[in-house]
VEXDREN-2710 file (C-alpha; in Angstrom, 1 decimal):
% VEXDREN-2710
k/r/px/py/pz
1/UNK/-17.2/25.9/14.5
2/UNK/-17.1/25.2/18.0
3/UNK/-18.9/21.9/17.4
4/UNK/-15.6/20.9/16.5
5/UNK/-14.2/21.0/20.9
6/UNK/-17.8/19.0/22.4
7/UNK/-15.2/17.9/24.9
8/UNK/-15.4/19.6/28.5
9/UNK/-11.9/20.5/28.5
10/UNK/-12.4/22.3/25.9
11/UNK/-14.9/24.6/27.5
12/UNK/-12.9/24.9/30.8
13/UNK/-9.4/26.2/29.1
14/UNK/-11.8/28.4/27.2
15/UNK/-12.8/30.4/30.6
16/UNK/-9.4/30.4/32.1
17/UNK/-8.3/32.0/28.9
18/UNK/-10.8/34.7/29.1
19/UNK/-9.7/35.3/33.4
20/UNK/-6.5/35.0/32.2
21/UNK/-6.2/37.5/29.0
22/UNK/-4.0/34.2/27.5
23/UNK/-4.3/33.0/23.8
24/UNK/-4.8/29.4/23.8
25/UNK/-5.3/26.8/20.8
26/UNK/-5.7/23.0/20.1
27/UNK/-3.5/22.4/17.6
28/UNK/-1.8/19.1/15.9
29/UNK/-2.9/15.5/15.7
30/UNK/-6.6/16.2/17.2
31/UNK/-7.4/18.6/14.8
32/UNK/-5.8/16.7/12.0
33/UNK/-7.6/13.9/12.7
34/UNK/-11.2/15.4/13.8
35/UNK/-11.2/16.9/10.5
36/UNK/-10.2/13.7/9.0
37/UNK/-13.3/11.7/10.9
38/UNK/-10.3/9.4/12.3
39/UNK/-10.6/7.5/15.3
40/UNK/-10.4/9.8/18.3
41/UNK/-7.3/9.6/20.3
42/UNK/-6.7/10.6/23.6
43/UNK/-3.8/13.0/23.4
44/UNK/-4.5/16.6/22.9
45/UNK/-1.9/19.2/22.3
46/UNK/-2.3/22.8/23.8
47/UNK/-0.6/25.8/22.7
48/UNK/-0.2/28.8/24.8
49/UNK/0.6/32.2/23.9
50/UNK/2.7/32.8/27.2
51/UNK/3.8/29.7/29.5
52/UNK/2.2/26.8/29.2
53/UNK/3.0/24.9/32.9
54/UNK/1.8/28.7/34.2
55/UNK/-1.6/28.1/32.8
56/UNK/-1.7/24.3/33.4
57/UNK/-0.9/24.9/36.5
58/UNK/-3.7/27.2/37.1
59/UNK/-6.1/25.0/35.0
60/UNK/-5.3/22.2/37.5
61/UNK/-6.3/23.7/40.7
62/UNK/-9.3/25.0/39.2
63/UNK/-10.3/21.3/37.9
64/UNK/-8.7/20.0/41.5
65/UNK/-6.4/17.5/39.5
66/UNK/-2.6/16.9/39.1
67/UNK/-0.5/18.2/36.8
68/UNK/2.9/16.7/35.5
69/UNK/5.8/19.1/34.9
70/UNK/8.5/18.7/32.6
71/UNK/10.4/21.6/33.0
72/UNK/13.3/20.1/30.5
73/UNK/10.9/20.4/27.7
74/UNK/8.9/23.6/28.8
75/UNK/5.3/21.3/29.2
76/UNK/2.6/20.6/31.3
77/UNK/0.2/17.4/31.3
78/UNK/-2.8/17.2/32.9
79/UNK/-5.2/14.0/32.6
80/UNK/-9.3/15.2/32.8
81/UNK/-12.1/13.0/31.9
82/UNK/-9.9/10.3/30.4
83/UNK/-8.3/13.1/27.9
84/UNK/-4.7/13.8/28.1
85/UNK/-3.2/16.7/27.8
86/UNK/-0.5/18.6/26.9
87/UNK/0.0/22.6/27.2
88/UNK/3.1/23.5/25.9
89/UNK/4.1/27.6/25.5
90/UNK/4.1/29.0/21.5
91/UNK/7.7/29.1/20.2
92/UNK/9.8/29.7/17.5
93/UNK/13.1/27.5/16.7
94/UNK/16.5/27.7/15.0
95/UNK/18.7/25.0/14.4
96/UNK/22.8/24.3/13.9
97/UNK/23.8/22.0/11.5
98/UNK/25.2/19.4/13.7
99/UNK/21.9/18.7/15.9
100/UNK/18.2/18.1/15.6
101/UNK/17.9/19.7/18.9
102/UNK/16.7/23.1/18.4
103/UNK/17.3/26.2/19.7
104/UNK/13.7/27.9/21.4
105/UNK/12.8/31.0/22.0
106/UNK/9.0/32.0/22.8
107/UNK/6.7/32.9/20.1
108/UNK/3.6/33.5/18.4
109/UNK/0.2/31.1/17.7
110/UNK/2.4/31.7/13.6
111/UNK/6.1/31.0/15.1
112/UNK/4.5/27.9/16.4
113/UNK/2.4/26.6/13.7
114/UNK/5.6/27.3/10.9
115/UNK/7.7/25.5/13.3
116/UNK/5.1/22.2/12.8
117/UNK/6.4/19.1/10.6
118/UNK/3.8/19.2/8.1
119/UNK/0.4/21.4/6.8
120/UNK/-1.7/18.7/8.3
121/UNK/-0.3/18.9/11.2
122/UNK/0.1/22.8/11.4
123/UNK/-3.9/23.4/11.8
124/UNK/-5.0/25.2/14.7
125/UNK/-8.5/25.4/16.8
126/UNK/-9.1/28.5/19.0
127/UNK/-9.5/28.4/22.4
128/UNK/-10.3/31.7/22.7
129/UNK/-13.9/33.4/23.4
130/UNK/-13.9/35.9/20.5
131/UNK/-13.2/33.0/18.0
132/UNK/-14.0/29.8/19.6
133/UNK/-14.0/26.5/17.7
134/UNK/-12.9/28.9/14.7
135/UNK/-9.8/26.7/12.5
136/UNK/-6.4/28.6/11.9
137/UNK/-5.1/27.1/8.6
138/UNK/-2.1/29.2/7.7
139/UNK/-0.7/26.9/5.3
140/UNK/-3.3/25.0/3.4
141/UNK/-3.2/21.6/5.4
142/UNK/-7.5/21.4/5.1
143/UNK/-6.9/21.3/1.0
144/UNK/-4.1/18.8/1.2
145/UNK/-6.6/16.6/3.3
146/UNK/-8.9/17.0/0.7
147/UNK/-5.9/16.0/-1.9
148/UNK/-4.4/13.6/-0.1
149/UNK/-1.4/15.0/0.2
150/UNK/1.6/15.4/2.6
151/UNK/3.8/18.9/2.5
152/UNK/5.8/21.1/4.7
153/UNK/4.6/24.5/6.0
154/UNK/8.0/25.7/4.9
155/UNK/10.4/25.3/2.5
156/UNK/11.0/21.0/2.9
157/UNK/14.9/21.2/2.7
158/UNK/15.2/23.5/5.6
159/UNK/12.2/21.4/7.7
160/UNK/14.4/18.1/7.0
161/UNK/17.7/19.8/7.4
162/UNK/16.7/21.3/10.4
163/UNK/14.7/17.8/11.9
164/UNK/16.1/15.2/9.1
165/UNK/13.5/12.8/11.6
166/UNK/10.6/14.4/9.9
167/UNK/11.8/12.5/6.6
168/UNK/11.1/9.3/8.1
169/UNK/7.6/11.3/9.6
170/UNK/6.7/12.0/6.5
171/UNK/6.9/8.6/4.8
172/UNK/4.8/7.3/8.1
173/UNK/2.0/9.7/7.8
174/UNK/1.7/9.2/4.1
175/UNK/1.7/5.1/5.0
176/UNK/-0.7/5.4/7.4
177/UNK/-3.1/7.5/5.8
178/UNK/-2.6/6.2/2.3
179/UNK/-1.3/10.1/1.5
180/UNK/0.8/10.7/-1.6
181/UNK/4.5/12.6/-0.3
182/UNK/4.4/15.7/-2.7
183/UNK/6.4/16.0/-5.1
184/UNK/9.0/19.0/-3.8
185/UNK/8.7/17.2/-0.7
186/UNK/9.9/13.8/-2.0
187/UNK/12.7/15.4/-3.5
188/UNK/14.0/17.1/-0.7
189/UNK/13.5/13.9/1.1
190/UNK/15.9/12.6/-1.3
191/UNK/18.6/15.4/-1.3
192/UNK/18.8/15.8/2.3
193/UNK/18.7/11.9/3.1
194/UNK/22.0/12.0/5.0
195/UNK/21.3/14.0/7.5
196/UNK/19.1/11.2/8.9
197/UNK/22.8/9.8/10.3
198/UNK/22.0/12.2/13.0
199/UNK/19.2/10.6/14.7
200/UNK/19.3/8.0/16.4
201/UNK/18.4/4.1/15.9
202/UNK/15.9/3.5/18.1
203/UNK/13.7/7.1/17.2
204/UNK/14.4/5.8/13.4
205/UNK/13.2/2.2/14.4
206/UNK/10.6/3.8/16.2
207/UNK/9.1/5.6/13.0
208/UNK/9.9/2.8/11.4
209/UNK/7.5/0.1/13.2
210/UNK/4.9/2.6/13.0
211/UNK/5.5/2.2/8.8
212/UNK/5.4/-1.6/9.6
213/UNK/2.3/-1.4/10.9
214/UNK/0.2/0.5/8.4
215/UNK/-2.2/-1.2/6.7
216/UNK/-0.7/-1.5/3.7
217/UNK/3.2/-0.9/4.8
218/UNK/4.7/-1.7/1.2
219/UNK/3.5/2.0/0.4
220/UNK/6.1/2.9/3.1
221/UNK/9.3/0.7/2.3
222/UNK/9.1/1.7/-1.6
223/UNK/9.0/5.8/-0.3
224/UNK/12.6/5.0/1.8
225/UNK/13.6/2.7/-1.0
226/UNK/13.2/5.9/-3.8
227/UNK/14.8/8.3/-1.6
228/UNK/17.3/6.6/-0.6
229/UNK/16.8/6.4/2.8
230/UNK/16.3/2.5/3.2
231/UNK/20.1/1.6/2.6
232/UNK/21.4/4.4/5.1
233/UNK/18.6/2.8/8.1
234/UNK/18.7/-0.8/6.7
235/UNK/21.0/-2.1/4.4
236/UNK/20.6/-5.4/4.5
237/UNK/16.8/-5.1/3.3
238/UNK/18.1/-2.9/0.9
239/UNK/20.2/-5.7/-0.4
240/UNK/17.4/-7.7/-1.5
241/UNK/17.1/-5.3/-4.5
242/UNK/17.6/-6.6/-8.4
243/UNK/17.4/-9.4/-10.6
244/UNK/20.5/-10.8/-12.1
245/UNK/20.7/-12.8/-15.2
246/UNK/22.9/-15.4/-16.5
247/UNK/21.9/-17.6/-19.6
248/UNK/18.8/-15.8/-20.2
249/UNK/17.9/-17.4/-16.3
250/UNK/16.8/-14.5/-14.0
251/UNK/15.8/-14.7/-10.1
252/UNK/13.0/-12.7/-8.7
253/UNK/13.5/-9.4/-6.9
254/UNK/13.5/-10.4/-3.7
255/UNK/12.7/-6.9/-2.0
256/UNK/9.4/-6.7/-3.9
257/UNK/8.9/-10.2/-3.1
258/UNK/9.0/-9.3/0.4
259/UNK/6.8/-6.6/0.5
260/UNK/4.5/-8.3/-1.1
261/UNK/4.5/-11.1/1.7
262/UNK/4.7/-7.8/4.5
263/UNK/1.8/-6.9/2.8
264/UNK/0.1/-9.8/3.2
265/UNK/0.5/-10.9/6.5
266/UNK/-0.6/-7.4/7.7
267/UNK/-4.0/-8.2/6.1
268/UNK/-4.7/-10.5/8.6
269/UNK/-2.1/-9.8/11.5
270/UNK/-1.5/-7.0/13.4
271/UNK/1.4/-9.0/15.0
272/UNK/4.4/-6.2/14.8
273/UNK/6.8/-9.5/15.2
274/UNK/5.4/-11.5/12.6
275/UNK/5.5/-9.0/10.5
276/UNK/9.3/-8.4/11.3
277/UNK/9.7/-12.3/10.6
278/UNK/8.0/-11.5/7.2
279/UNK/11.1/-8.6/6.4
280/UNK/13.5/-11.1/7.5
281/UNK/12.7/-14.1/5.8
282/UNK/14.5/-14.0/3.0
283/UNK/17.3/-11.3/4.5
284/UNK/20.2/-13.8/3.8
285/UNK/19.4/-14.9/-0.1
286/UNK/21.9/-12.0/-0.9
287/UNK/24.4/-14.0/0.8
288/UNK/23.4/-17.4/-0.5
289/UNK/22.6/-16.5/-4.3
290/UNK/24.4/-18.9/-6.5
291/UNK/24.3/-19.6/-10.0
292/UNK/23.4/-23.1/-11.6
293/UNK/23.3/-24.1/-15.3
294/UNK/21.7/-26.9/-14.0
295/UNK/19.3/-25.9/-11.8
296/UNK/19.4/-22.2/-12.4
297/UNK/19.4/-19.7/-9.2
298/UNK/19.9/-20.9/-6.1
299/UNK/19.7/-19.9/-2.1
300/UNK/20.4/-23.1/-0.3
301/UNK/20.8/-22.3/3.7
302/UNK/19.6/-18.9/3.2
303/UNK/16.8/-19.7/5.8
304/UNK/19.7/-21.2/8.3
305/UNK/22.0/-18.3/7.7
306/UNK/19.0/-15.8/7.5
307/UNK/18.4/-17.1/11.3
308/UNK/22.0/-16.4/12.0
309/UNK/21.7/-13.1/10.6
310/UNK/18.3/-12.0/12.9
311/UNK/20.1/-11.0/16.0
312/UNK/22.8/-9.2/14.4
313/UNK/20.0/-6.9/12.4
314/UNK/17.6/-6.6/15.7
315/UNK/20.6/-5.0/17.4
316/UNK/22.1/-3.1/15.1
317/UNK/18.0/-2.1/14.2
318/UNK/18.0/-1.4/18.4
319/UNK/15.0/-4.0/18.6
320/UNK/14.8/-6.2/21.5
321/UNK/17.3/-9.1/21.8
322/UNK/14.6/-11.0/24.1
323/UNK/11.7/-13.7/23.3
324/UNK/10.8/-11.5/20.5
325/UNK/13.9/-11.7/18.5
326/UNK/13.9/-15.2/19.2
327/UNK/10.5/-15.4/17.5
328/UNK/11.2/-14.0/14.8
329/UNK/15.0/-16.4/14.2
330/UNK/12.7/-19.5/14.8
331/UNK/10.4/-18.4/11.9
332/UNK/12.6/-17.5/9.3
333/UNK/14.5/-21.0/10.6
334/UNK/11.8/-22.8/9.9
335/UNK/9.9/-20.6/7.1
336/UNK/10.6/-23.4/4.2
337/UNK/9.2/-26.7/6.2
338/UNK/5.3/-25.9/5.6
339/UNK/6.1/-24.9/1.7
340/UNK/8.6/-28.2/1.0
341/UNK/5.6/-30.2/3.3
342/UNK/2.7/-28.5/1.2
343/UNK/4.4/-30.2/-2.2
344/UNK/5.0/-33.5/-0.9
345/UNK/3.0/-36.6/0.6
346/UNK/3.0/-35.4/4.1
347/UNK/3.6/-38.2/6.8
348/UNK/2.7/-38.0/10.3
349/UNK/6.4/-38.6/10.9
350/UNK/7.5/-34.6/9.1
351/UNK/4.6/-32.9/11.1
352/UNK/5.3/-34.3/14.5
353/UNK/9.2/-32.9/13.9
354/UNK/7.5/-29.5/12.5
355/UNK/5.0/-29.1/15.2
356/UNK/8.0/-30.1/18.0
357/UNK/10.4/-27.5/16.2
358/UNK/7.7/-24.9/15.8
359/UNK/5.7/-25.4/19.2
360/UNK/3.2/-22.4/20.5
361/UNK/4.2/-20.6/17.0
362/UNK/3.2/-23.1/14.7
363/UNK/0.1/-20.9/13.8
364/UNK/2.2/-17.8/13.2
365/UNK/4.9/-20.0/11.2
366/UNK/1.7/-21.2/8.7
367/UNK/0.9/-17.7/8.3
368/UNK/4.2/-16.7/7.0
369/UNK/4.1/-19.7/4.8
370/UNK/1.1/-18.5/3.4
371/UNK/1.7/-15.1/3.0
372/UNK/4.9/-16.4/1.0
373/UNK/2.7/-17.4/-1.5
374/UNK/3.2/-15.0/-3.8
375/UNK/3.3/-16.5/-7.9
376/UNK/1.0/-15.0/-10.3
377/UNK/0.6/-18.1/-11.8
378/UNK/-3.3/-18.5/-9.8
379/UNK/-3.1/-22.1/-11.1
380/UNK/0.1/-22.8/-8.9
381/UNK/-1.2/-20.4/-6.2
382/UNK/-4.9/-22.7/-5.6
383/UNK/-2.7/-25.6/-5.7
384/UNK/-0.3/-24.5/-3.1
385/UNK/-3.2/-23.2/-0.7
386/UNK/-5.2/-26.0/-0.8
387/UNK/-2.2/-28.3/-0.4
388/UNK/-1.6/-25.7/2.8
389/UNK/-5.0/-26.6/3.8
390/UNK/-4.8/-29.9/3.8
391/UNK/-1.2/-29.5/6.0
392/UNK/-2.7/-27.6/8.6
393/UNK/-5.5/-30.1/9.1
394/UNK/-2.7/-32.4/9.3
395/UNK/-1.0/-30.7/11.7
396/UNK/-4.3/-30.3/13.9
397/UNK/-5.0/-34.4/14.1
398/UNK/-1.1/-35.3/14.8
399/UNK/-1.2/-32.9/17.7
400/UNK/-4.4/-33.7/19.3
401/UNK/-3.3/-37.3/18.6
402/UNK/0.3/-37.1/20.0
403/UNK/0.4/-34.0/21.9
404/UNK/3.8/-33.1/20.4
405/UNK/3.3/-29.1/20.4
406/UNK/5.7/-27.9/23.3
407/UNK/6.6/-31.2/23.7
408/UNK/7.8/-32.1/27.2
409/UNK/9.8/-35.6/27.1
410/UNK/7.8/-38.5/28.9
411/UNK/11.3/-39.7/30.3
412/UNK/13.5/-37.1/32.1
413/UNK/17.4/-37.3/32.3
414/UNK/16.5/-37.5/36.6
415/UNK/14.5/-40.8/35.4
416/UNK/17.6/-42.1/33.3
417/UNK/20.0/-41.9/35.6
418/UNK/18.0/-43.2/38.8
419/UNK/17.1/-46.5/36.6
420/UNK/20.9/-46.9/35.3
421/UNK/22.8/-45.6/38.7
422/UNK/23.7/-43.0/36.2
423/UNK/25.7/-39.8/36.8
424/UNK/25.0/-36.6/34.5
425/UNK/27.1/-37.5/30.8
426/UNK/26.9/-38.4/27.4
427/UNK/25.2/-41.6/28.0
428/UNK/22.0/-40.0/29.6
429/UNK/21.9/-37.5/26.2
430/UNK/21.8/-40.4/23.9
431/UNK/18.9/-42.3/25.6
432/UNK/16.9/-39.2/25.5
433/UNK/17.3/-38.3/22.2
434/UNK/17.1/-42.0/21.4
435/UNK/13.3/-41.6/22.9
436/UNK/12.6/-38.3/21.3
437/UNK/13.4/-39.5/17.9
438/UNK/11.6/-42.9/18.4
439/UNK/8.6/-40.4/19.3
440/UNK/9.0/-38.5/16.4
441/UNK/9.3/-40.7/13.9
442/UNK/6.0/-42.5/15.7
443/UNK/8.0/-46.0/16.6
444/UNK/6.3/-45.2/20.2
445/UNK/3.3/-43.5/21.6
446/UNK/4.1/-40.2/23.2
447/UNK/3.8/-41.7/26.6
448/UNK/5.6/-42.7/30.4
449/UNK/5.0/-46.1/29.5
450/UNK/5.9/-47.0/25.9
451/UNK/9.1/-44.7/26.8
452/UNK/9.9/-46.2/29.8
453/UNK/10.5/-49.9/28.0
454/UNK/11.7/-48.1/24.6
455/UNK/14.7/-47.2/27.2
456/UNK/15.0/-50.3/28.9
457/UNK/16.0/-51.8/25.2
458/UNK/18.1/-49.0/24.1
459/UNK/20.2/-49.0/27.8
460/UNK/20.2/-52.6/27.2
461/UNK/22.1/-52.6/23.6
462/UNK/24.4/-49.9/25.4
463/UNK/25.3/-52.5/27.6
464/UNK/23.0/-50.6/30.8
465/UNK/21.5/-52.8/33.1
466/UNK/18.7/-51.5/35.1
467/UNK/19.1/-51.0/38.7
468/UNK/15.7/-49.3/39.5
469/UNK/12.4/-49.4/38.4
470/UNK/9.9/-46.3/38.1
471/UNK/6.6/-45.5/38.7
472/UNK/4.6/-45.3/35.4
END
């Protein structure tokens, strides 16, 4: 099988092995995904019976290249022919109950490969001259390829006890890969759930945007929804759960609802923020749910308060509280204003406020909109995308028309108070807003010169006489 290592790496650890007397194996992700015909990725993962900075060490003056140390965790990284990697020495570990850190002592090619998160991951290649290329399967993880499968090499409540991280691993291999979580394995996911209150935010938000952007990242949320995981790492999503019903008038689940519109913007985004605005969109319709007898259930302001919500979640979530966040408040701010425009007679005046509001993200904001779409009445569902069409191409003459995207007022405050002999104060704030609305609601052209008079009238009805001209 040593088609399987074409790579010259490959061949090199091989010798030093052999001048050496040392076992070595590939082992992990490569093999996994080799097997698996998945893209090729760059980092390998070597296993040495014996030290692994010792060999890499050796391996590196022999390839005359640098080698990385990191004696902390007991590996070796060396970069050759645009492969990384990794050479790390075979051990076995125990844990205590009150850490995921574990306690290491050196081992076999078998300590190492039972100590391994999951079968797949838990296949070996040899290094070695006398079996080169040959694959060390111990537990099974080429069948549960073949069957789709994710398991444990050993018994799952010890694995998750011992690493409770590897719960949220395993429902991020199975979403990637489109694997089913068996069946022993889901359940101990479910028993030992707790013990995720261990690990810390950001290596659970980490696993956790890797879920978000799967292809298909629903098949993740509903695996932490059924174990219970998703209320101890996000309760607020969790929240979104159920239907009530109140004379016979029932809501829509609103978590399903929003994996379904996850779902769909990850079919044609691979934006990990827009896809975050997705989750958050309707986060606050917990908080806002009333009840009607006229008009049935009701969320008014839950896109206002869901807003107000966003940088609250992305810190206690340990995401960034930068231009990110800030993306992701201003869509679920705005995420109604295409849907209400899409069912009325849109006027110039609504799209030039949307397309101000919305600037550089008004593409991403009609995606969301979009994906939102989510009736299975397909009669409704043509009539709401072709109204969306017809918005966008709306959107697309006002701006090149008005040039109101990013908008950059044609009068400054500076120009106000050098015409009026004005100071800084509440006087210079009303004529400026007093032009941008007159802009926005199209009373004026977006320019220096229809602005310029526009303010000569308004400081004239506040009593402003102008001491200065401008250049326009």
């Amino acid at each position: 099988m040593s088609d399987n290592l074409q790579h010259p790496i490959f061949s090199h650890i091989k010798d030093l092995a052999a001048q050496t007397n040392t076992e070595c194996y590939v082992i992990g992700g490569y093999v996994r995904d080799h097997i698996m015909g998945r893209p090729f990725k760059n980092d390998v993962d070597v296993v040495i019976v014996g030290s692994g900075i010792d060999f890499a060490n050796k391996l590196g003056e022999k390839l005359h290249t640098k080698v990385a140390i990191y004696k902390s965790f007991g590996t070796a990284m060396l970069v050759y022919d645009g492969l990384n990697v990794e050479f790390v020495g075979a051990r076995k570990e125990s844990y205590r109950s009150d850490s995921r850190k574990p306690i290491v002592e050196n081992g076999t090619l078998e300590d190492d490969q039972n100590r391994r998160d999951f079968t797949i991951n838990a296949m070996a290649y040899s290094l070695n001259i006398s079996n080169y290329g040959e694959l060390l399967d111990p537990f099974n993880g080429l069948q549960d390829i073949e069957q789709r499968v994710i398991k444990t090499p050993l018994e799952p409540e010890v694995t998750f006890s011992d690493d409770p991280l590897r719960m949220m691993r395993a429902i991020r291999f199975a979403t990637q890969l489109s694997f089913k979580i068996d069946l022993a394995t889901l359940t101990a996911i479910a028993t030992t759930k707790h013990r995720i209150n261990i690990i810390s935010k950001e290596r659970i938000t980490d696993e956790l945007n890797k879920i978000i952007m799967a292809a298909k990242p629903s098949i993740g949320f509903k695996y932490l929804f059924d174990t219970g995981l998703l209320p101890l790492i996000f309760p607020a999503m969790y929240q979104l759960y159920g239907v009530d019903i109140v004379d016979g008038k029932g809501h829509k689940d609103n978590f399903y609802h929003t994996l379904e519109v996850l779902d769909n913007v990850a079919t044609y985004s691979d934006d990990l923020w827009l896809r975050w605005a997705a989750i958050m969109h309707d986060i606050a319709k917990p908080a806002t749910k009333r009840f009607d007898k006229k008009l049935g259930w009701t969320f008014h302001g839950h896109e206002d308060k869901g807003a107000r919500m966003v940088p609250k979640l992305f810190a206690e979530l340990k995401l960034p509280l930068n231009e990110k966040m800030k993306f992701v408040q201003k869509l679920v701010l705005l995420h109604l204003r295409p849907i209400v425009l899409a069912q009325d007679i849109v006027t110039d005046s609504a799209v030039r406020r949307l397309l101000f509001e919305a600037g550089d993200d008004i593409d991403a904001l009609m995606m969301l909109c979009h994906a939102d779409v989510t009736t299975k009445n397909e009669f409704k569902k043509k009539k709401y995308r072709e109204n969306f069409e017809l918005v966008k191409q709306k959107l697309k003459d006002v701006d090149e028309r008005d040039q109101i995207r990013n908008w950059q007022p044609p009068i400054t405050g500076e120009d106000i108070m050098k015409v009026f002999n004005l100071g800084p104060g509440r006087e210079v704030g009303k004529i400026k807003n007093a032009i941008r609305e007159a802009i926005l609601e199209g009373e004026i052209a977006n320019s220096r010169d229809q602005a310029y008079h526009f303010m000569i009238d308004i400081g004239a009805k506040m009593g402003l006489k102008a001491q200065h001209k401008l250049n326009i």
